[in-house]
VOBA-1610 file (N, C-alpha, C; in pm, whole numbers, padded with zeros to 5 digits, always signed):
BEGIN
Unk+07057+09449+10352Unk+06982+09326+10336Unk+06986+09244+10463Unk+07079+09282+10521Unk+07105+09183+10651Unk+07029+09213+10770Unk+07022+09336+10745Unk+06917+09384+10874Unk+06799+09355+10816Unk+06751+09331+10704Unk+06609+09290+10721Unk+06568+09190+10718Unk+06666+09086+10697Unk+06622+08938+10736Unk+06661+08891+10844Unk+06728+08967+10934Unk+06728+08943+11028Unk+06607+09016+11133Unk+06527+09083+11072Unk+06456+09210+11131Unk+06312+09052+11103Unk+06320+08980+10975Unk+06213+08849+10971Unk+06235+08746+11080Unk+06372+08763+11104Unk+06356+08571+11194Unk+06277+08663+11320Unk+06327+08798+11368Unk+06261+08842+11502Unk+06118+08851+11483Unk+06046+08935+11385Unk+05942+08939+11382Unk+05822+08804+11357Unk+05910+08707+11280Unk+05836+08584+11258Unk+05690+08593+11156Unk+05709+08680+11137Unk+05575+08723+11049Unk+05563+08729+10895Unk+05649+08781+10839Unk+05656+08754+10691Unk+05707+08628+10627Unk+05642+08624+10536Unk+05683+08520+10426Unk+05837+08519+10390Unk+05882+08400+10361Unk+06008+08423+10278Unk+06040+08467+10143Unk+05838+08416+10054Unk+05865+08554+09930Unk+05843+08680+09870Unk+05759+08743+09982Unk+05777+08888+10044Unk+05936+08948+10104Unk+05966+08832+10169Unk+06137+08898+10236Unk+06183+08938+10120Unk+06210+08804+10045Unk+06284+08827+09897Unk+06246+08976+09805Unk+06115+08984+09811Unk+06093+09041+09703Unk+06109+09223+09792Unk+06092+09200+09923Unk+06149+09314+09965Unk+06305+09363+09959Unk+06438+09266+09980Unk+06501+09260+09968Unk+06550+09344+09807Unk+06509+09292+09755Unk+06515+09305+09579Unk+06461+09429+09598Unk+06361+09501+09618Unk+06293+09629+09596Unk+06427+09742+09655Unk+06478+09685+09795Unk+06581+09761+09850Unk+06694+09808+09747Unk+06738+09641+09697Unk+06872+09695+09654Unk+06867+09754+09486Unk+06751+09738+09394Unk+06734+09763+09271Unk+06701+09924+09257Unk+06651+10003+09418Unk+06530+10051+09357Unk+06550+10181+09518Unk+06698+10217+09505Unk+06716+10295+09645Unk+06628+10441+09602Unk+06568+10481+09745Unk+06527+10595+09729Unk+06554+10731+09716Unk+06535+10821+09680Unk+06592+10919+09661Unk+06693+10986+09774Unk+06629+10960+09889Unk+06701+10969+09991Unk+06834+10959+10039Unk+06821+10795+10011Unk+06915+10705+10006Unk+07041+10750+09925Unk+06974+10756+09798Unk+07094+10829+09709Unk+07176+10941+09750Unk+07092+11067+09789Unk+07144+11160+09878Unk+07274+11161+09965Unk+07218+11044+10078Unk+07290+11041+10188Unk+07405+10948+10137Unk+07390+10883+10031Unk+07512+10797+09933Unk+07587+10915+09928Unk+07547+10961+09807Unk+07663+11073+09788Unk+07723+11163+09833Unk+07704+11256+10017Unk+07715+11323+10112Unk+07831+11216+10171Unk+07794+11032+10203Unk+07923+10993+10227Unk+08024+10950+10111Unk+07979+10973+09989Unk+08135+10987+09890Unk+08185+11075+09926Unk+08140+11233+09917Unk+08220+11324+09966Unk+08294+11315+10076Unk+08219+11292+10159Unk+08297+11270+10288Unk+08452+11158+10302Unk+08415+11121+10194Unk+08525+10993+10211Unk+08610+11066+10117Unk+08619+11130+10005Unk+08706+11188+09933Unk+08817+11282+09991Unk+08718+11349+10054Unk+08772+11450+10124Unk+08878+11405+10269Unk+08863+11284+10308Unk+08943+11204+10345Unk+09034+11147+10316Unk+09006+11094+10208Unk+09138+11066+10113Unk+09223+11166+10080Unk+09152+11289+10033Unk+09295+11354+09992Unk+09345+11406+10105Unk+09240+11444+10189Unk+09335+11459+10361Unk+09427+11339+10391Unk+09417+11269+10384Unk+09532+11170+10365Unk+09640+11128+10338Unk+09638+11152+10214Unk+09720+11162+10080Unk+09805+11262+10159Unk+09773+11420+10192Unk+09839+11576+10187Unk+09927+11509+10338Unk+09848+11442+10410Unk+09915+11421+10559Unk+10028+11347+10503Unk+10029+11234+10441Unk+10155+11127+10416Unk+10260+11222+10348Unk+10219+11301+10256Unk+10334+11354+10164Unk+10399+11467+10285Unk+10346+11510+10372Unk+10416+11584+10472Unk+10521+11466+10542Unk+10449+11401+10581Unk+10534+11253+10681Unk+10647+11216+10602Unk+10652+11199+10468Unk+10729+11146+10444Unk+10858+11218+10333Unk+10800+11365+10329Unk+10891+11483+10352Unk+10978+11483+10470Unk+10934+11506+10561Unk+11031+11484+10721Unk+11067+11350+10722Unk+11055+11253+10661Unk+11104+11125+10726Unk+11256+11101+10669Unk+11227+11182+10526Unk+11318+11137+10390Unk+11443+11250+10473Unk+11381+11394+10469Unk+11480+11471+10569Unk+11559+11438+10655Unk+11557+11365+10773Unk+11603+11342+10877Unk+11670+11207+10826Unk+11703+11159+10743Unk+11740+11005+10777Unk+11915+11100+10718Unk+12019+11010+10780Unk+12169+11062+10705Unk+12162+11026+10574Unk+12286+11108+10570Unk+12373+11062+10366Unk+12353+11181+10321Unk+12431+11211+10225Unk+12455+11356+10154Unk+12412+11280+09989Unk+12265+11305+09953Unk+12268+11284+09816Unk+12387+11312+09711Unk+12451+11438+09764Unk+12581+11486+09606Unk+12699+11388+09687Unk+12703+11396+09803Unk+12831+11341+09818Unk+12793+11161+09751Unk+12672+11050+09762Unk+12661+10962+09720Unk+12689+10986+09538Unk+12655+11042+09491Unk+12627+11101+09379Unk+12774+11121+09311Unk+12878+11188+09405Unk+13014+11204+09335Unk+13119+11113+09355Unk+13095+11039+09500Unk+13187+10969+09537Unk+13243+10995+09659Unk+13329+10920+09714Unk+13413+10964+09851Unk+13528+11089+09813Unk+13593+11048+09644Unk+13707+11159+09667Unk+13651+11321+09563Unk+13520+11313+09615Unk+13461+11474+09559Unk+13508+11574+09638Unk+13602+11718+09563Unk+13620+11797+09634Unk+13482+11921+09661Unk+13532+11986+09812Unk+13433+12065+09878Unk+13344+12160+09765Unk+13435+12220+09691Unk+13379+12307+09617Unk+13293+12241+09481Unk+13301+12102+09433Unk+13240+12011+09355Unk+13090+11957+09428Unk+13146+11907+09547Unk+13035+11886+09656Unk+12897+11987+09676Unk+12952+12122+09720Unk+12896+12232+09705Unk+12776+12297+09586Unk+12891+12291+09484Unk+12808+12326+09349Unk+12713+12257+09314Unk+12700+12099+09317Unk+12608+11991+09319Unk+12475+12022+09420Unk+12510+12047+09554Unk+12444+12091+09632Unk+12340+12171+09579Unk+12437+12298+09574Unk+12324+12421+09517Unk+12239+12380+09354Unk+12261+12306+09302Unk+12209+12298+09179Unk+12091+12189+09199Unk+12137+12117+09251Unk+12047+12003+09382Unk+11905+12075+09417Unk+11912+12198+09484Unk+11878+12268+09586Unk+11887+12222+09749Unk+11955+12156+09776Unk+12012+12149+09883Unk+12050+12251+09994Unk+12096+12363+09924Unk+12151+12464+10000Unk+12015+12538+10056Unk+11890+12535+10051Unk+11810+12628+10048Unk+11711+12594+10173Unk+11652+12653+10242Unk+11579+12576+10399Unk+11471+12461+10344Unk+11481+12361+10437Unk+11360+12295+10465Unk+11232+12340+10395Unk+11174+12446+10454Unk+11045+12479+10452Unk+11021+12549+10315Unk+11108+12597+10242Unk+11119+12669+10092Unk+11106+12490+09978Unk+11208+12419+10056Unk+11177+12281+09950Unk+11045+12245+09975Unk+11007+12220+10099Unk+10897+12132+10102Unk+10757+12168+10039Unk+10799+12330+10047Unk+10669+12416+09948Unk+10638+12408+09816Unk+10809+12448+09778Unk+10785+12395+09626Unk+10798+12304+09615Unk+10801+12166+09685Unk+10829+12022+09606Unk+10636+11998+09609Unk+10585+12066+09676Unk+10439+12044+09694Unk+10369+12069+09615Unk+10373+12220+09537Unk+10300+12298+09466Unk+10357+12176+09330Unk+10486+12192+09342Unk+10531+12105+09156Unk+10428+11978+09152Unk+10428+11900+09296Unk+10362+11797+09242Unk+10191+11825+09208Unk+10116+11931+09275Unk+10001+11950+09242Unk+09979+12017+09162Unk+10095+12041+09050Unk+10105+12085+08880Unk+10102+11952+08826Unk+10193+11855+08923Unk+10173+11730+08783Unk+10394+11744+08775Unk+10461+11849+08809Unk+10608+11806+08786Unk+10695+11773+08930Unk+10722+11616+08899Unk+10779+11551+09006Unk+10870+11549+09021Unk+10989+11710+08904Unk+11116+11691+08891Unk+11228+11571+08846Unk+11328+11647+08856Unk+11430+11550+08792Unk+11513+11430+08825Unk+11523+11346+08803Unk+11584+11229+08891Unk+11772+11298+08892Unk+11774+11227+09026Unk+11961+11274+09050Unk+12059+11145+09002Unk+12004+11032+09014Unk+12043+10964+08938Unk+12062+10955+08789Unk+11969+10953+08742Unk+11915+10928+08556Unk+11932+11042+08488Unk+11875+11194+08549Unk+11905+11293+08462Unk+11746+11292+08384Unk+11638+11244+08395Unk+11551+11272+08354Unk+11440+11272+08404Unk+11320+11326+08377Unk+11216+11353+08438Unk+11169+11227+08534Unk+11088+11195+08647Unk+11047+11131+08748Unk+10928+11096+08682Unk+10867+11191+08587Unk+10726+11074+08574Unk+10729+11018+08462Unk+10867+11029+08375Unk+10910+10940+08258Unk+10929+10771+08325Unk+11022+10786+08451Unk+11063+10672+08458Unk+10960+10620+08571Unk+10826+10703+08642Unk+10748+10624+08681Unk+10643+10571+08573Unk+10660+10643+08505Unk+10497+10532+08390Unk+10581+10417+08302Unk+10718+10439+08267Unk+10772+10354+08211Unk+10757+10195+08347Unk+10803+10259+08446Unk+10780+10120+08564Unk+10642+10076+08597Unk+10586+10146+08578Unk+10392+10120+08601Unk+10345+10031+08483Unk+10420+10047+08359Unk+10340+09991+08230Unk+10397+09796+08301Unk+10470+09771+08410Unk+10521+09634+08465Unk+10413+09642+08591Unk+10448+09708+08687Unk+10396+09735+08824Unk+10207+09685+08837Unk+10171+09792+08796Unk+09999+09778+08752Unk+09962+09658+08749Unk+10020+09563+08587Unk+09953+09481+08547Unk+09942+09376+08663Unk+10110+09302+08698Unk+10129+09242+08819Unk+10039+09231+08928Unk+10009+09371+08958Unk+09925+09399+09148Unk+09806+09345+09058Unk+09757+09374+08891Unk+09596+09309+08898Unk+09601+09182+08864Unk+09688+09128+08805Unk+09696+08970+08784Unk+09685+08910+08914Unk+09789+08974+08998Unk+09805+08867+09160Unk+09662+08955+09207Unk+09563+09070+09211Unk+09433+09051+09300Unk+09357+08973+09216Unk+09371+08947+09115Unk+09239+08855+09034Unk+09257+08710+09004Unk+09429+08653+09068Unk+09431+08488+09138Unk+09383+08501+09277Unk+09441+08653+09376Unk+09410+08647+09480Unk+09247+08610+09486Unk+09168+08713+09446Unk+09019+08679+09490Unk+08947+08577+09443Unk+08998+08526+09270Unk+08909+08409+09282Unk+08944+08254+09389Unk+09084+08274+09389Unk+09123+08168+09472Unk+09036+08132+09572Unk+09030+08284+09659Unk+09010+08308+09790Unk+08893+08270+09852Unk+08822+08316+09720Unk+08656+08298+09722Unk+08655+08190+09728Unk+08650+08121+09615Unk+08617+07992+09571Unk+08659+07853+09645Unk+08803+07864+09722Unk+08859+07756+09837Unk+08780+07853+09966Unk+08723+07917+09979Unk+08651+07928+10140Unk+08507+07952+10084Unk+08472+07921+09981Unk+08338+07896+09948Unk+08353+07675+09986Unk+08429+07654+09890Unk+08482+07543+09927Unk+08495+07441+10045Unk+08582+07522+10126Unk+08598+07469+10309Unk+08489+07435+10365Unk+08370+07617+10336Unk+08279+07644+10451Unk+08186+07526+10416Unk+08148+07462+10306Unk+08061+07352+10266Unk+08113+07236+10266Unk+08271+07231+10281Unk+08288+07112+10360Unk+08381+07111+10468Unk+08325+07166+10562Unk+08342+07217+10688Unk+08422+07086+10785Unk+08362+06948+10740Unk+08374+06899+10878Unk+08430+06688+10775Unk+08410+06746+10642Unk+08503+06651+10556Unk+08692+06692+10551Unk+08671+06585+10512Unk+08870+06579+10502Unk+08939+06670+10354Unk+08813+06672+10295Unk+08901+06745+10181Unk+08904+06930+10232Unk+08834+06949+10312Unk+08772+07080+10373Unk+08930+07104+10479Unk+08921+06999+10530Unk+09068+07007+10600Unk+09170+07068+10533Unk+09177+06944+10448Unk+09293+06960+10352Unk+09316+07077+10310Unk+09238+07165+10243Unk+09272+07306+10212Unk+09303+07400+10342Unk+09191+07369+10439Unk+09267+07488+10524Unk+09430+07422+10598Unk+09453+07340+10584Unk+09615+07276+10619Unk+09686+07390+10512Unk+09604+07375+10368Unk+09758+07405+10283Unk+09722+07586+10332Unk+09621+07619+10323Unk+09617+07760+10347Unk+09703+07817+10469Unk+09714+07723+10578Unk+09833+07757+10646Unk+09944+07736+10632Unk+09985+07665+10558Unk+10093+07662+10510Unk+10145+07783+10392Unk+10052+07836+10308Unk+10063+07887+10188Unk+10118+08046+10305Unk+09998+08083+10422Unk+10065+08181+10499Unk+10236+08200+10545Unk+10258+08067+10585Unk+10383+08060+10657Unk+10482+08112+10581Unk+10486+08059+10414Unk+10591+08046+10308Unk+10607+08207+10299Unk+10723+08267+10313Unk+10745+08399+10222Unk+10738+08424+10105Unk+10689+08518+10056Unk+10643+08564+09915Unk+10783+08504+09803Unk+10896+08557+09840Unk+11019+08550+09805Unk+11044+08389+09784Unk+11081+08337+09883Unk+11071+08188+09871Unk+11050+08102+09753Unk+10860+08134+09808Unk+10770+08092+09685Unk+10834+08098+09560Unk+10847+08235+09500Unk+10896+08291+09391Unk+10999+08200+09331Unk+11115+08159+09455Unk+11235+08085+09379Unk+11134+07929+09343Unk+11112+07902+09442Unk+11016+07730+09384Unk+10951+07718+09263Unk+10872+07876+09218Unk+10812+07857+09092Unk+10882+07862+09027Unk+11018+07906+09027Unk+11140+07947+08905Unk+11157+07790+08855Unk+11213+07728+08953Unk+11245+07590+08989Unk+11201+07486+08902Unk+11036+07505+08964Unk+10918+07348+08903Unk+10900+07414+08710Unk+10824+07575+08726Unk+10805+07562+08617Unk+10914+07617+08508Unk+10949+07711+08519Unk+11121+07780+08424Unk+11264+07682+08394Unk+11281+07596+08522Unk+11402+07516+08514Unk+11370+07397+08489Unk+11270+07308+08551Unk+11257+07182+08533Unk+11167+07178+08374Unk+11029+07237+08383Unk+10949+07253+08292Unk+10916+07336+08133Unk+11017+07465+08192Unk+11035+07508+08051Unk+10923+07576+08022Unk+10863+07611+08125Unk+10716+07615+08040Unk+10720+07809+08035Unk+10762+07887+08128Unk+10762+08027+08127Unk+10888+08066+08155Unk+10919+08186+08125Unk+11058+08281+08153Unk+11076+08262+08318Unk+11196+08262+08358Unk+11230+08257+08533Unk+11260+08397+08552Unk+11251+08499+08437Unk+11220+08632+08519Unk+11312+08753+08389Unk+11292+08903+08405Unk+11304+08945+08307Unk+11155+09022+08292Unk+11161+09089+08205Unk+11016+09115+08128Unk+11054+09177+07959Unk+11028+09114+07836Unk+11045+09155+07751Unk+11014+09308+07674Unk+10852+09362+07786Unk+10782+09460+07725Unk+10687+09382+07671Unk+10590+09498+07641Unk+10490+09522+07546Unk+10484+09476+07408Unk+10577+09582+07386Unk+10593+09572+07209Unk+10637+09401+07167Unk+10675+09318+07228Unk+10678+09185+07186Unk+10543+09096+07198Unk+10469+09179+07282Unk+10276+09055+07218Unk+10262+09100+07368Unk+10140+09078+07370Unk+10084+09055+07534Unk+10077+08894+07568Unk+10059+08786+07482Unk+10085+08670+07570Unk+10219+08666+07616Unk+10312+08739+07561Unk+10486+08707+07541Unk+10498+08727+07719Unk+10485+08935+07713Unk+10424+08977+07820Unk+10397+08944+07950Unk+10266+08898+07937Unk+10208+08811+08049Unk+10288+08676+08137Unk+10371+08609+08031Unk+10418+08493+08017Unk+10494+08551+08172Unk+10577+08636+08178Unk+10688+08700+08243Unk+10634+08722+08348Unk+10518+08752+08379Unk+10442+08789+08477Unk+10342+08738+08575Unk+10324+08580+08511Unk+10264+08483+08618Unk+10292+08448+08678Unk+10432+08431+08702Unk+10501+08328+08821Unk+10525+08439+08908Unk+10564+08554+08863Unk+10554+08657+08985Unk+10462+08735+09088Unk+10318+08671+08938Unk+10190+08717+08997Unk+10110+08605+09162Unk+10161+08485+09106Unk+10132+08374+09169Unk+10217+08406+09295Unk+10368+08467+09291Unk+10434+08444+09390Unk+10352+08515+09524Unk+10336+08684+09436Unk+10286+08780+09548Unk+10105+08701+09592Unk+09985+08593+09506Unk+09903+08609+09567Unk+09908+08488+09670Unk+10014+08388+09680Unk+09986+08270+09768Unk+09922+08347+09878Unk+09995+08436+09951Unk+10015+08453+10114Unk+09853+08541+10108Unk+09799+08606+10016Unk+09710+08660+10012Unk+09583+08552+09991Unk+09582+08507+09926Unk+09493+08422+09893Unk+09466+08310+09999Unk+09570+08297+10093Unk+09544+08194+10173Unk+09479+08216+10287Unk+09540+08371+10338Unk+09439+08439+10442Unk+09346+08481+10404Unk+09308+08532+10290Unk+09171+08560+10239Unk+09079+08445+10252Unk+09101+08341+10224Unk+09091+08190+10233Unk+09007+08207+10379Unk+09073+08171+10477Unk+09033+08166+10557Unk+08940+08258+10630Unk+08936+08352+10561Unk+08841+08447+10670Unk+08710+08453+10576Unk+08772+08431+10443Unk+08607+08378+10372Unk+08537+08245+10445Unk+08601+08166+10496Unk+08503+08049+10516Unk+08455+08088+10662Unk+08551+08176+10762Unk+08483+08189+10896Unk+08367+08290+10835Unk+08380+08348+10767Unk+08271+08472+10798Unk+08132+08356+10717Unk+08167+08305+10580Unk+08063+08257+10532Unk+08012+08093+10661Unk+08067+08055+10717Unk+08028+07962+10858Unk+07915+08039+10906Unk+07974+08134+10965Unk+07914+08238+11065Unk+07787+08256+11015Unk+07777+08317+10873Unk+07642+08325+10793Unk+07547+08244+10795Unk+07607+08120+10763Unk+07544+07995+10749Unk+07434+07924+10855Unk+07503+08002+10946Unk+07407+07970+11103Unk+07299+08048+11119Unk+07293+08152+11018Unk+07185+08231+11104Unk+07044+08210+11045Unk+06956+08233+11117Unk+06820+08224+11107Unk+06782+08224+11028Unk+06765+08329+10938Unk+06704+08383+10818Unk+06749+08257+10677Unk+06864+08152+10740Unk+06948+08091+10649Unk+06854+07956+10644Unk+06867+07886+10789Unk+06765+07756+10770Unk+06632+07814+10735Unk+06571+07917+10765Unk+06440+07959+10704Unk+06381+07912+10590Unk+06517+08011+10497Unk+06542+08005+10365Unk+06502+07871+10294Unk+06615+07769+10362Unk+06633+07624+10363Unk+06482+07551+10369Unk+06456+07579+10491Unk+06300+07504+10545Unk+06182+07532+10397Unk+06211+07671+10378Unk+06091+07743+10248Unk+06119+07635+10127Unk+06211+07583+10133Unk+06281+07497+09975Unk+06330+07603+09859Unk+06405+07683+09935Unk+06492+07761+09818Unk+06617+07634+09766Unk+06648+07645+09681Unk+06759+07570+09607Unk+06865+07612+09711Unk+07001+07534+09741Unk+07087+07506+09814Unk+07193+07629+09737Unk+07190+07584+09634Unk+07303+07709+09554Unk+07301+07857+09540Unk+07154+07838+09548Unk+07109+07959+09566Unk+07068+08041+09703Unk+07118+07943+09791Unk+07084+08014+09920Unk+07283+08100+09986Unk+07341+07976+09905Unk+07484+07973+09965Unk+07531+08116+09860Unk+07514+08097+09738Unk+07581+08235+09665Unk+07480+08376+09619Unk+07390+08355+09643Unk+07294+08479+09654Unk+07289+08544+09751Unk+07213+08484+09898Unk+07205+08539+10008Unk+07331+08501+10102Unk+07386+08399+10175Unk+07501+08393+10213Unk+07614+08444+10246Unk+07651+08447+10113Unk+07807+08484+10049Unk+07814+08630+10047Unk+07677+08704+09982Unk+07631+08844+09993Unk+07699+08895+10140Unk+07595+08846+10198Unk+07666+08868+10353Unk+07755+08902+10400Unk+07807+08772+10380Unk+07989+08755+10408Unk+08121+08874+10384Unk+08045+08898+10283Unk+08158+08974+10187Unk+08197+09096+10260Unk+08116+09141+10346Unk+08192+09288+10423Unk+08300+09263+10487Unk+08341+09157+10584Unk+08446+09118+10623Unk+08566+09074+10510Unk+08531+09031+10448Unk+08619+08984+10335Unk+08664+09111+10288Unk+08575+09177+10234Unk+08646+09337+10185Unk+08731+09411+10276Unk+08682+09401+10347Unk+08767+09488+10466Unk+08917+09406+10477Unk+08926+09301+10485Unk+09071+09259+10479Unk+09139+09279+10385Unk+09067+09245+10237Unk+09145+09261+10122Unk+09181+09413+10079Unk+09131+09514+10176Unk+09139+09634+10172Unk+09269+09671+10252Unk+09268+09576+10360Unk+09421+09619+10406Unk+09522+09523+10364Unk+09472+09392+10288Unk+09584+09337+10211Unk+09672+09373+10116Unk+09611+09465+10044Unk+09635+09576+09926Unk+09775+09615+09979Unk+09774+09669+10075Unk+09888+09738+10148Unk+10041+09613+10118Unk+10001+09495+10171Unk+10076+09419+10196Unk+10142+09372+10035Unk+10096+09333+09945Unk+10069+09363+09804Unk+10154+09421+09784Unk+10136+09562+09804Unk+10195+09686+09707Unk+10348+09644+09763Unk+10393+09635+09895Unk+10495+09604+09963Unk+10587+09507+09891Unk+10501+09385+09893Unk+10557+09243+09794Unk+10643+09258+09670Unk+10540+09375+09605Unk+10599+09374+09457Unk+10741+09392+09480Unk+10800+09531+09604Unk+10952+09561+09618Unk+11049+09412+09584Unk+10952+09326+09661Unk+11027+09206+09693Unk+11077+09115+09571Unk+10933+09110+09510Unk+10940+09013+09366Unk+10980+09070+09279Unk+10933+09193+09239Unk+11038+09259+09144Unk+11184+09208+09124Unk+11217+09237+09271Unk+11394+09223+09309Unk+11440+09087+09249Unk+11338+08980+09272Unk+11370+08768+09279Unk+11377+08811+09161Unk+11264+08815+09048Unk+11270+08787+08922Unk+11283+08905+08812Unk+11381+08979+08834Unk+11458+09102+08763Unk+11355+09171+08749Unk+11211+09194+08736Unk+11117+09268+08627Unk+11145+09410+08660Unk+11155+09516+08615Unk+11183+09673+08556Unk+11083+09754+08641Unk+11028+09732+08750Unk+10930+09795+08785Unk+10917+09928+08877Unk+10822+09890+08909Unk+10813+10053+09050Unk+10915+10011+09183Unk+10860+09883+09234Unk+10942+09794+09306Unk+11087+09845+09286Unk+11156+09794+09182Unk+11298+09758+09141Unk+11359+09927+09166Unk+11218+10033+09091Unk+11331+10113+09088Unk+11331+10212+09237Unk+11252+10189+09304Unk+11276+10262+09464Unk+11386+10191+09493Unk+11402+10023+09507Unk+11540+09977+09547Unk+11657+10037+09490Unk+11676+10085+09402Unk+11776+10103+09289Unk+11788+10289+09359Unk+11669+10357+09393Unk+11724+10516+09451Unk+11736+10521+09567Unk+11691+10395+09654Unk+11729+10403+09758Unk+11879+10391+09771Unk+11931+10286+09721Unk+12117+10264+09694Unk+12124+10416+09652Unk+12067+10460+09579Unk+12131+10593+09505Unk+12139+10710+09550Unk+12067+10699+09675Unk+12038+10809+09722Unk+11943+10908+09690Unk+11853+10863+09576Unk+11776+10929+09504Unk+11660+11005+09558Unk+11667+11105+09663Unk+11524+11124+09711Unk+11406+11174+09614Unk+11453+11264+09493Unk+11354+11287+09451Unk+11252+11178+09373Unk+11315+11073+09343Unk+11293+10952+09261Unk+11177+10864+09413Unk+11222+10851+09546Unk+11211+10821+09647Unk+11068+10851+09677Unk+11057+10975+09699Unk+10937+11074+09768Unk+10861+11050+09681Unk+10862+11030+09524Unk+10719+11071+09453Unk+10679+10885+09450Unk+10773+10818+09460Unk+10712+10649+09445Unk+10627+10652+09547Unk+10703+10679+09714Unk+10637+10669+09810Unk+10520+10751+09835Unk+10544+10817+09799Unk+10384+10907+09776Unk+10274+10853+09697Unk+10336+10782+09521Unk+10256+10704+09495Unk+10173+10586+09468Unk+10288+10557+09531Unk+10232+10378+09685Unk+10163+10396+09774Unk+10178+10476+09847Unk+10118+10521+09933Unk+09936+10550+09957Unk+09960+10618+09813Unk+09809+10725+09749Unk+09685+10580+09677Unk+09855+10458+09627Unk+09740+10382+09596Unk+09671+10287+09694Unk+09728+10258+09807Unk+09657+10216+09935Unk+09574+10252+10036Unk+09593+10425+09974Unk+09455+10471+10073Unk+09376+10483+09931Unk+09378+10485+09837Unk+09249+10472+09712Unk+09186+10363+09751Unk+09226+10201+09740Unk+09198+10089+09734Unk+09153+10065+09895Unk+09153+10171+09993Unk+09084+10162+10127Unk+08978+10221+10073Unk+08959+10354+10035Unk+08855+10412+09987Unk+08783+10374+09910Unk+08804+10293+09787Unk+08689+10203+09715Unk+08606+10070+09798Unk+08699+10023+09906Unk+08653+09942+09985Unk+08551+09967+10047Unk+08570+10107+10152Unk+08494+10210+10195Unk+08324+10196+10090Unk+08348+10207+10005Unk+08278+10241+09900Unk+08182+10092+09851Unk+08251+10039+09855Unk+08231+09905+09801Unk+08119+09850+09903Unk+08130+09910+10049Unk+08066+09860+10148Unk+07912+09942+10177Unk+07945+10022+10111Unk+07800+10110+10082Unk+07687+09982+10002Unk+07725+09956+09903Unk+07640+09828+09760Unk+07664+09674+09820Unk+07731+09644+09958Unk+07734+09552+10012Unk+07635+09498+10071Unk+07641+09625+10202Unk+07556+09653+10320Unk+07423+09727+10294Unk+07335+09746+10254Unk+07216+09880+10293Unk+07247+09921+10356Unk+07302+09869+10525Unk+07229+09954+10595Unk+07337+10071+10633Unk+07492+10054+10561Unk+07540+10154+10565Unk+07506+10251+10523Unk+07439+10284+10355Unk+07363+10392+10359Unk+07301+10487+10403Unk+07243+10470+10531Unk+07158+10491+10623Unk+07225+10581+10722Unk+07221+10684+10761Unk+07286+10778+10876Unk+07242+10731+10972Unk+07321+10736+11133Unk+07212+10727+11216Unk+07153+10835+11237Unk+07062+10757+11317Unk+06941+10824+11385Unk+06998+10924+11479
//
């Protein structure tokens, strides 16, 4: 869409309700073509991803390898004798080369078995979906304060750009950056759990006690992880929607007597949004990171809590499949971005020439 109203201010020749109604024909009504070369770059991007995915789980096979500590010796203690040590080992598979584990730890996981925890004694994808049924909800509660926040205070700013209340937010948005996730977390314990009473200061009851019960447990942690997100999102929504705001095709719009609201969140904001995605695509990353953190402040049972908990333990097999599937969910959430920027842009669609 952007290239073709910008393709009007150059040419100077069409109407503004021809642009429109060309505009609209573009994005309702792609051509067969179009579709084509859509789906040639899904593939392409898939096939990236799981190239991706296969590269990290190598990386972080060798990374987990090389670092010290004897899993059995953490596992038994300092006064384990050699031949106790040993037997653990081999039952471990420890004793067996490099390149024999890393094969079969590969093939098990592209069956779906992530093996046994050395800690717990039970399966790895028992105690990852048990931590996901916490983990999940969290990362979507804090992206869905993150984005409406984000939007809506740099929809906010960019329209009052050059008033004091426009200030005012981008002041606190720098500030909201500065604060550590962690921090935050204790302040909300503070105002609303200790002084106010109003939610749990941390814990998670489960499921089976209600989903408001649930949830309850999960806002102040959700809030903790989206300040720092929401505030830089903040800001790069109002530069990019500024930036928009200036261009040609915009006072045009204006001059024609399109409605004001409708120039700022239809065409505008449309705009804007590729930059915006693209950050919140690598914010994701930062996110997934956080949870380690907040988990830890406010006890919750999660994915977070329990990598901390095998890292003390020595737990690699518990270790490798989190990090693998942390990992897998930050290049997904690049790849939908990827994706996302196809129904953004037109003119990504488009191969070059």
């Amino acid at each position: 869409m952007h290239l073709t109203l910008t393709g009007f201010s150059l040419k100077k020749t069409a109407t503004l309700t021809a642009l429109i109604v060309n505009v609209s024909c573009i994005q309702s009504q792609p051509s067969v073509d179009q579709g084509g070369e859509v789906l040639v770059q899904f593939g392409a991007k898939m096939i990236g991803f799981i190239g991706t995915v296969l590269a990290s789980m190598v990386l972080i096979f060798i990374m987990l390898e090389v670092l010290p500590g004897d899993p059995a010796l953490v596992m038994l203690g300092p006064d384990a004798t050699p031949d106790t040590l040993a037997a653990l080992r081999t039952e471990m598979g420890l004793d067996r080369p490099v390149l024999t584990r890393f094969f079969e730890w590969i093939l098990d996981m592209l069956r779906g078995d992530f093996g046994i925890s050395y800690a717990y004694g039970v399966p790895v994808s028992e105690l990852i979906l048990d931590r996901l049924a916490v983990t999940l909800p969290l990362a979507m509660i804090a992206i869905v304060i993150t984005v409406v926040l984000a939007i809506g205070l740099g929809v906010f700013t960019a329209i009052n750009n050059h008033r004091l209340r426009g200030q005012i937010i981008m002041a606190l948005t720098q500030f909201g950056i500065a604060i550590p996730s962690f921090w935050f977390g204790l302040l909300l314990i503070l105002l609303f759990s200790i002084h106010l009473a109003w939610v749990p200061s941390g814990g998670f009851p489960g499921w089976d006690e209600g989903v408001g019960t649930a949830l309850e447990s999960l806002i102040l942690p959700a809030c903790a992880l989206a300040l720092v997100q929401a505030a830089i999102l903040t800001r790069v929504t109002r530069s990019a929607l500024l930036e928009v705001l200036h261009e040609d095709y915009i006072r045009t719009a204006r001059a024609k007597g399109l409605a004001r609201q409708g120039v700022l969140w239809r065409h505008a904001l449309q705009n804007a949004l590729v930059p915006v995605a693209t950050v919140m695509g690598l914010q994701f990353a930062s996110l997934v990171a956080g949870t380690i953190v907040i988990e830890n402040v406010f006890a919750l049972p999660g994915l977070g809590r329990l990598i901390f908990l095998a890292v003390e333990q020595r737990d690699l097999v518990v270790i490798r499949v989190i990090v693998v599937l942390l990992v897998g969910m930050v290049i997904l959430m690049n790849y939908l971005v990827d994706i996302a920027y196809l129904f953004i842009d037109p003119r990504l669609r488009r191969r070059p020439a």
